[in-house]
C-alpha positions as CSV (number, residue, x, y, z in Angstrom):
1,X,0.0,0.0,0.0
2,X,2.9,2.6,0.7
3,X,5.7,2.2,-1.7
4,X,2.5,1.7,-4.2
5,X,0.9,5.0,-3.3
6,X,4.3,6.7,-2.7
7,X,5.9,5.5,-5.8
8,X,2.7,6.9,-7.0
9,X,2.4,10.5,-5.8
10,X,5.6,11.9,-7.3
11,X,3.6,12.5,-10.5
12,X,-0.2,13.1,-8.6
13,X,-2.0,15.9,-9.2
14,X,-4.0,16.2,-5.6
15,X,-7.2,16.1,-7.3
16,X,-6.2,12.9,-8.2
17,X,-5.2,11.7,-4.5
18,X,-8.4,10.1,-3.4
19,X,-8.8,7.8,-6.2
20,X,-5.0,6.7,-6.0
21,X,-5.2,6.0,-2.3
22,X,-8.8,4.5,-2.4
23,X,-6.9,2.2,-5.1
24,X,-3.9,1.8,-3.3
25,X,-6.0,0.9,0.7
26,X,-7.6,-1.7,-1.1
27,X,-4.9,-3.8,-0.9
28,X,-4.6,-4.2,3.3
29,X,-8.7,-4.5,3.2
30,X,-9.8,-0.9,3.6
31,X,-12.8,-0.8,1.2
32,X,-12.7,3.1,1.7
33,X,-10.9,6.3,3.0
34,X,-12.4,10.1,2.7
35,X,-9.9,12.5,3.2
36,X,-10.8,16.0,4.9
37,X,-9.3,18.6,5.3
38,X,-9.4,21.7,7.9
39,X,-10.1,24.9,7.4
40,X,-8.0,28.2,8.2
41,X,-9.8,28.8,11.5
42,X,-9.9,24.4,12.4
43,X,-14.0,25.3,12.5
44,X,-14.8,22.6,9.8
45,X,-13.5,19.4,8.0
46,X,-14.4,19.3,4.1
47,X,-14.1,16.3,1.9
48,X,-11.4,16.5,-0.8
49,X,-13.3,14.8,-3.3
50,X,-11.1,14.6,-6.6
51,X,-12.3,14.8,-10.2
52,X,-13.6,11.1,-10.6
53,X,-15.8,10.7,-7.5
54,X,-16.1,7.2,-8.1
55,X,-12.7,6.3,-8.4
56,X,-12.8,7.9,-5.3
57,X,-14.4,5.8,-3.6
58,X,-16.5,9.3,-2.5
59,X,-20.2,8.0,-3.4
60,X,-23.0,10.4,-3.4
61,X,-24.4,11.2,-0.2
62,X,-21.3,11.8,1.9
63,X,-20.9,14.6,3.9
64,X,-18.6,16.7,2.3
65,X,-18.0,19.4,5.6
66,X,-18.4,18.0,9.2
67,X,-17.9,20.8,12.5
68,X,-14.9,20.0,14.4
69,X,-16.8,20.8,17.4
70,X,-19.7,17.7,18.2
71,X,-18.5,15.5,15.8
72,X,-16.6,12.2,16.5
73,X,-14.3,13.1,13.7
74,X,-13.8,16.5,15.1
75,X,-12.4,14.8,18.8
76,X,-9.9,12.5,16.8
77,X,-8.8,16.0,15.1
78,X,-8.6,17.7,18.3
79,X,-7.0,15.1,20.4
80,X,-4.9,13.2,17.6
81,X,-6.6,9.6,18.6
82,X,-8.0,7.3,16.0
83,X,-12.1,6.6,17.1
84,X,-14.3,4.6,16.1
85,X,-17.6,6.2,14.0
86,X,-20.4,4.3,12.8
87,X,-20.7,1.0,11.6
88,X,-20.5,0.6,7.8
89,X,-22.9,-2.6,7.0
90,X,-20.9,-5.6,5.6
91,X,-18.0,-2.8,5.0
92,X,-17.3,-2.8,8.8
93,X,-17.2,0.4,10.2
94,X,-16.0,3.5,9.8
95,X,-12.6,5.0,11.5
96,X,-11.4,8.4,12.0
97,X,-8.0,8.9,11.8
98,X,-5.9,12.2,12.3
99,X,-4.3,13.7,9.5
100,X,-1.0,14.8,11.0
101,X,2.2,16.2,9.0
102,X,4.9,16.1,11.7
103,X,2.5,17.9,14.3
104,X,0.6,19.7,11.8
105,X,-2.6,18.8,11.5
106,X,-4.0,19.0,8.5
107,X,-7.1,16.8,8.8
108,X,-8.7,13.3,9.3
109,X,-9.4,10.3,7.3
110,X,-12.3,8.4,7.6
111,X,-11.2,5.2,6.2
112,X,-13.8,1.7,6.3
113,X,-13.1,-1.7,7.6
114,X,-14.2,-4.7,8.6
115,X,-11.9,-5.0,11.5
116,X,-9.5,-2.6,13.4
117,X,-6.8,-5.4,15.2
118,X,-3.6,-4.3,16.2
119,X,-1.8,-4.6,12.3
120,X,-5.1,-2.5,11.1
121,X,-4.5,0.2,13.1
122,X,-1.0,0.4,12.5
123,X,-1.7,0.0,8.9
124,X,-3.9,3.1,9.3
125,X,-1.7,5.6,10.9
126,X,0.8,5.0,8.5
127,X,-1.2,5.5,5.5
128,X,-2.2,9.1,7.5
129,X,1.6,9.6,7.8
130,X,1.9,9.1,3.8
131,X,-0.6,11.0,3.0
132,X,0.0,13.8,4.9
133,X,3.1,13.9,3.6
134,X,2.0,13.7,0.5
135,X,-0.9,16.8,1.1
136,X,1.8,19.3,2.3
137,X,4.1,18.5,-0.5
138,X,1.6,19.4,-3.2
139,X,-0.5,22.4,-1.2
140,X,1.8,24.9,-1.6
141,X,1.0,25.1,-5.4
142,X,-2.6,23.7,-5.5
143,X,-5.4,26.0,-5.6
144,X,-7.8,23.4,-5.2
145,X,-6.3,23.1,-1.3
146,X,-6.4,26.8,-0.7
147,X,-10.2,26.9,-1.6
148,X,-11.3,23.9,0.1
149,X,-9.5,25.2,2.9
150,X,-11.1,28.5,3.2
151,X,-14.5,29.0,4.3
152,X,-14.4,32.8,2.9
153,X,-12.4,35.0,1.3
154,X,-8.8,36.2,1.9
155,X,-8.0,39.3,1.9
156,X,-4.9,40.5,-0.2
157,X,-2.7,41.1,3.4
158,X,-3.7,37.5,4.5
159,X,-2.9,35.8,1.4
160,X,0.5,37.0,1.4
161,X,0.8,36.2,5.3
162,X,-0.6,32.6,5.4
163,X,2.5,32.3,2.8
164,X,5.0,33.3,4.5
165,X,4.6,31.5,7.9
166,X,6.2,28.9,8.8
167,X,3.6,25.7,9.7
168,X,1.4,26.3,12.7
169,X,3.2,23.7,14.8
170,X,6.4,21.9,15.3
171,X,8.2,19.8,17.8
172,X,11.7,18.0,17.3
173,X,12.2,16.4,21.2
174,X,14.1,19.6,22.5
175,X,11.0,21.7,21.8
176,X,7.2,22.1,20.9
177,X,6.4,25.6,19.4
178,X,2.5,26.3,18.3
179,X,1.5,29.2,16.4
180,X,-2.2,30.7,15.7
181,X,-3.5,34.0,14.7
182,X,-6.8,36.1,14.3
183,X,-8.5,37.5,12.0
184,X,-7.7,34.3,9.6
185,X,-9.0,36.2,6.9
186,X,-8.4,39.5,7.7
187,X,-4.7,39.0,8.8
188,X,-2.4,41.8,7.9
189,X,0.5,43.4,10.3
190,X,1.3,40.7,12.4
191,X,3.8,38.2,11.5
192,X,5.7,34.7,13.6
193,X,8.6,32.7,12.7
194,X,10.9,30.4,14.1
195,X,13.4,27.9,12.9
196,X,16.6,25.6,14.2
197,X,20.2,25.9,14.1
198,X,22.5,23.5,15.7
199,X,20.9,23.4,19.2
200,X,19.7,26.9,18.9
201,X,16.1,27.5,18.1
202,X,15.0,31.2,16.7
203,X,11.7,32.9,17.7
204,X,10.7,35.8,16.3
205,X,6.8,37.5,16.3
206,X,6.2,40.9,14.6
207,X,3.3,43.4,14.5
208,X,3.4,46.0,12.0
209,X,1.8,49.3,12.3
210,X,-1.4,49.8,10.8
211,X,-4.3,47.0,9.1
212,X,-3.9,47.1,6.0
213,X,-2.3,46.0,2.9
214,X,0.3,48.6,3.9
215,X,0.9,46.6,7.0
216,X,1.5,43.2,5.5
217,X,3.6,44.7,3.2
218,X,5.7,45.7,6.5
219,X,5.5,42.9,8.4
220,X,6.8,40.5,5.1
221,X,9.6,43.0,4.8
222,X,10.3,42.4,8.2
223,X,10.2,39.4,8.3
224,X,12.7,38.5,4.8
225,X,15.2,40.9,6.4
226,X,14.9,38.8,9.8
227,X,15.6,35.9,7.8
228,X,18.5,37.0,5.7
229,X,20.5,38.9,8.6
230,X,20.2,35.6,10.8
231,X,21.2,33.3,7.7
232,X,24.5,35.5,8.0
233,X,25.0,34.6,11.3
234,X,24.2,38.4,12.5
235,X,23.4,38.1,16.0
236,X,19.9,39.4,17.6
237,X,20.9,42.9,18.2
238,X,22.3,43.2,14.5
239,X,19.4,41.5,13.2
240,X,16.8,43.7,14.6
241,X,19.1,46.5,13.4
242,X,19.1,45.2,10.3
243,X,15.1,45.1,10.2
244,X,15.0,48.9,11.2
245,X,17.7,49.8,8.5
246,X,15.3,47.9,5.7
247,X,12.5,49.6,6.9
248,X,13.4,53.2,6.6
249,X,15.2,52.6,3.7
250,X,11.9,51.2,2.3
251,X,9.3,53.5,4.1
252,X,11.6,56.4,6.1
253,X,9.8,56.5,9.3
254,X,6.6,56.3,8.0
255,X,6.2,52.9,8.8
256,X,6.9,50.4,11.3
257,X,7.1,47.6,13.4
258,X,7.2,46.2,16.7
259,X,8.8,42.5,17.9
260,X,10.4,40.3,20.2
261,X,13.7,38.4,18.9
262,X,14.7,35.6,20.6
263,X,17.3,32.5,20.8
264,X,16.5,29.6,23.0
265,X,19.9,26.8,23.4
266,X,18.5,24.3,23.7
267,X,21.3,22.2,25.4
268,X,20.5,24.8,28.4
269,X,17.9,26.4,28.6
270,X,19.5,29.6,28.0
271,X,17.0,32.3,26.2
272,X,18.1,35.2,25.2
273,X,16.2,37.7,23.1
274,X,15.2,41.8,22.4
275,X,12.7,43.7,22.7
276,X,11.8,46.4,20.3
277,X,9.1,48.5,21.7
278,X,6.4,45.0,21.9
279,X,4.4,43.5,25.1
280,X,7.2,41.3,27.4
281,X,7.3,38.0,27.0
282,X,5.5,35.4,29.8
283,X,7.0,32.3,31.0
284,X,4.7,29.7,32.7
285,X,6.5,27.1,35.0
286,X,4.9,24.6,36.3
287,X,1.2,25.0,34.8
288,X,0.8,27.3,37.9
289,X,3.5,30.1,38.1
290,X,3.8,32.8,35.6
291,X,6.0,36.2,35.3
292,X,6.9,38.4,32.7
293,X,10.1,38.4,30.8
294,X,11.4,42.5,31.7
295,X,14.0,43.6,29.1
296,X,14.6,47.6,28.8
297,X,12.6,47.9,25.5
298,X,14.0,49.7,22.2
299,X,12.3,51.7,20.1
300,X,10.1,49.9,17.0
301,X,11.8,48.7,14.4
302,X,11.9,51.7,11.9
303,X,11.3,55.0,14.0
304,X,15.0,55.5,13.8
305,X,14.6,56.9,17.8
306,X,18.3,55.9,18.5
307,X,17.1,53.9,21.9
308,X,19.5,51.4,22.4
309,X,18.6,47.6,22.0
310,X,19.8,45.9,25.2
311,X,20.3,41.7,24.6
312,X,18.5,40.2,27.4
313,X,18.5,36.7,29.4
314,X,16.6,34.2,31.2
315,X,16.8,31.1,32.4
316,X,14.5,28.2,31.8
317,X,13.6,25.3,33.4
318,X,12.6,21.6,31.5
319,X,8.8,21.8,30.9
320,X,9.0,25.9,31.1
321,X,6.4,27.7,28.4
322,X,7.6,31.2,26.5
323,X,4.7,32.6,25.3
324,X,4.8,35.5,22.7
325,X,1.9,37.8,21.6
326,X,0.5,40.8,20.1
327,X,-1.4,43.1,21.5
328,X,-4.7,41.8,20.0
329,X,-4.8,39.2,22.4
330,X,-4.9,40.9,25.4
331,X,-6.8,44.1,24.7
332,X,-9.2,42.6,22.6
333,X,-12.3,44.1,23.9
334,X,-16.2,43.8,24.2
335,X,-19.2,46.1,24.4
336,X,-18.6,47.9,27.6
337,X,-14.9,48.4,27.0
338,X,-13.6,45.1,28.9
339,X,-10.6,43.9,27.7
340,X,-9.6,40.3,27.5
341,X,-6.5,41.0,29.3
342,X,-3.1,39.5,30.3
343,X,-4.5,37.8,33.3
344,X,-7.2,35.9,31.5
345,X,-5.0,34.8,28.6
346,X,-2.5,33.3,30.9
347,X,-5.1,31.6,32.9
348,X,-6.8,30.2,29.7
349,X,-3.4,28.8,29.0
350,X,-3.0,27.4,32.1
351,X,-6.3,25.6,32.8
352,X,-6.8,24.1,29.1
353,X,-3.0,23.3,28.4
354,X,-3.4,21.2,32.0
355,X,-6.4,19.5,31.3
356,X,-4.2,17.7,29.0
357,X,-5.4,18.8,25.8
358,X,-2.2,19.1,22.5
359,X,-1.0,22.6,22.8
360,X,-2.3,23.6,19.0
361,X,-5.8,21.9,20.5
362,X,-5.4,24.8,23.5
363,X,-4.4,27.8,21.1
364,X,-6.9,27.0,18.8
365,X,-9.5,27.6,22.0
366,X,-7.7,30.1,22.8
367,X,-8.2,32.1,19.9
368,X,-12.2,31.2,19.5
369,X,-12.0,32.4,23.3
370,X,-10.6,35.3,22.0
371,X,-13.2,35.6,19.5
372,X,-15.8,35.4,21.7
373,X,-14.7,38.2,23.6
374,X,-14.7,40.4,21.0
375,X,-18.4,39.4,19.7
376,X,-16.4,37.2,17.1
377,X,-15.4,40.9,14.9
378,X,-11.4,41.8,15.9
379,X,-10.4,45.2,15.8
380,X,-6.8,44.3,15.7
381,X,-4.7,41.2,14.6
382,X,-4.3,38.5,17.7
383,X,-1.7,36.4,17.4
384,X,0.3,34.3,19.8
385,X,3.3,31.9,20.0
386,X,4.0,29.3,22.5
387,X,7.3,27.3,23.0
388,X,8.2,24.7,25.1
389,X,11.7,23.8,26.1
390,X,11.2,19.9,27.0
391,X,14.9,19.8,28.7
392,X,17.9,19.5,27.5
393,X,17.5,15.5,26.8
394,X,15.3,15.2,23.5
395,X,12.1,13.6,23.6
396,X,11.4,12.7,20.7
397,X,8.9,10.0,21.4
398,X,7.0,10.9,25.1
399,X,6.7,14.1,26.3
400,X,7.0,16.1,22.9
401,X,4.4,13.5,20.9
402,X,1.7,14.4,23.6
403,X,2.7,17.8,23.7
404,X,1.7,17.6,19.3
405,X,-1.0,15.4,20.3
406,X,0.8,12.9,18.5
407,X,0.0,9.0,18.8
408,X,2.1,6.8,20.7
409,X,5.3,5.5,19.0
410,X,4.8,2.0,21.0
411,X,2.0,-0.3,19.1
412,X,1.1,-2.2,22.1
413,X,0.1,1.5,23.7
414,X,-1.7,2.5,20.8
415,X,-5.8,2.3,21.9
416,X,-8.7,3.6,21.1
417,X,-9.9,5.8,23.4
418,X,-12.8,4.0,25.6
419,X,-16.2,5.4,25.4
420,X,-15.6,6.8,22.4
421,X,-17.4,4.3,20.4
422,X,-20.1,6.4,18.9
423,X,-21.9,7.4,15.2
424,X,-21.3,10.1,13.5
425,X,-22.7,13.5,14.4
């Protein structure tokens, strides 16, 4: 089934996934799998269907968009277990089965058969792993994807954002990072990024002045000339330097941005970082304590003020949380003037992240929380980044797969979660 349908995909067209893996399952007794996809905002889960529906294997009365919230499918999305739906005649019955890429998760499978022993289940989550593989490689340059995907339009500023980040989540055993931002659709001046070096890992989260095109304009310059000043090896003083010369010789001082720069060693714990004119970081230790990270803040990148840009440090502790954010988050406000606030946003993280849900499961409630608040209509972009240093012996297998909500790596602890047995909502 997998050298088949990987031997396959280099030449796929993802229309024509469904039918090549419907093909392709048939071989370990899976007599059918629906891939869906989630949306921009992880609200809904829509049915790539292909060009040849019957192929497919995606017969006529399907759903073709199921809620993540009250579904069964939606709880194997939002807790990364594989659950059992409802049974499927003389087929069997029908599984759901995260869609994961790394720790991205990009979906479920619903995928039919008459049993589900040990060597089924297995055979499952590995043709997830492929396929999910296989989605991310060929999204970046299918429109199909972005449309299914989107539940409304983008606006210019978003489509050039969602294009520039780096995946929503990541974890390698030294750390798990998860990303999420607000208005999906409306997205313009703020901007996240990290990426690994060695045993350093780079964080960096940016919020431009202004919400418009104008403003994602700035924040993608920013963000490039972040890039290619750390590329060089500049370190994070030059780098934000570097941003502010870009800038003004781009804009002058008529545009802007603020950010926090930061460098975690992950052998350590060791973070070090600026600040240029943005909201301190938070550190939460211990699913209980909390305190903000105080560095003598420079001016925003691009005012030219001539504050100096001071190179802070802190140490962290194994299981610590850095949590980054713009000022949407925490002044997002409702009729009456209340805002959201730091307090609440830490205690959200707090209280969902130790009911044991994945951290992208508890950012994604986060920013619905968020939402909420503000009547579901943001005034400003919300966008936060959370990183977890795991210690400085990698994971890559316990603490880090949970973290992703990741299934075990052990077959003979891979279950299906009791009481989950239900039909499909």
């Amino acid at each position: 089934m997998l050298v088949g349908l990987l031997s396959a995909s280099h030449l796929l067209p993802l229309e024509l996934l469904p039918a090549k893996t419907a093909e392709h399952a048939a071989g370990v007794g899976f007599t059918q799998v629906l891939i869906y996809v989630v949306d921009l905002q992880g609200d809904v889960l829509r049915l790539l269907t292909g060009d040849d529906l019957e192929a497919g294997q995606a017969a006529q009365g399907e759903e073709t968009e199921l809620k993540v919230e009250g579904t069964v499918a939606g709880r194997a999305y939002q807790h990364g277990h594989i659950l059992v739906g409802a049974e499927a005649g003389e087929r069997g019955s029908h599984w759901w089965v995260p869609l994961l890429d790394g720790t991205e998760r990009l979906g479920v499978l619903r995928i039919t058969a008459p049993d589900a022993d040990p060597r089924a289940l297995e055979d499952m989550e590995a043709l997830s792993a492929l396929l999910a593989l296989i989605i991310d490689s060929k999204r970046r340059s299918s429109d199909t994807h972005a449309r299914l995907t989107r539940t409304q339009p983008l606006a210019v500023a978003a489509e050039m954002q969602w294009h520039l980040m780096p995946p929503p989540t990541y974890a390698d055993g030294r750390v798990m990072i998860s990303a999420a931002m607000e208005p999906a659709y409306k997205i313009s001046g703020d901007a996240y990024d990290y990426a690994t070096a060695g045993h350093v890992v780079h964080l960096s989260l940016f919020d431009a002045m202004g919400h418009d095109t104008a403003a994602g304009l700035t924040a993608t310059l920013a963000m490039g000339a972040c890039r290619n000043a750390r590329r060089q090896g500049a370190g994070l003083v030059e780098t934000s330097e570097r941003i502010e010369e870009v800038l003004m010789e781009q804009y002058g001082r008529t545009r802007y941005a603020t950010g926090v720069l930061a460098d975690l060693d992950t052998r350590t714990g060791l973070l070090t970082w600026v600040n240029r004119g943005h909201h301190p970081p938070v550190v939460i230790r211990g699913g209980r304590w909390s305190t903000l990270l105080n560095c003598p803040p420079a001016h925003p990148m691009g005012t030219g003020l001539g504050l100096r840009t001071t190179l802070c440090r802190h140490q962290l502790e194994p299981g610590d949380r850095l949590v980054l954010y713009t000022d949407g988050i925490t002044e997002a406000r409702r009729a009456g003037d209340e805002e959201f606030g730091l307090a609440r946003f830490i205690d959200f993280l707090i209280r969902h992240h130790s009911a044991g849900l994945p951290v992208p499961e508890t950012l994604r409630r986060l920013i619905h929380a968020v939402l909420e608040h503000h009547d579901g209509r943001l005034q400003d972009d919300a966008t936060v980044l959370f990183c977890e240093w795991l210690g400085p012996t990698p994971h890559p297998t316990s603490r880090a797969a949970a973290l992703a909500g990741l299934p075990p790596t052990d077959p003979a602890t891979r279950r299906v979660r009791p009481g989950e047995t239900a039909v499909d909502s």
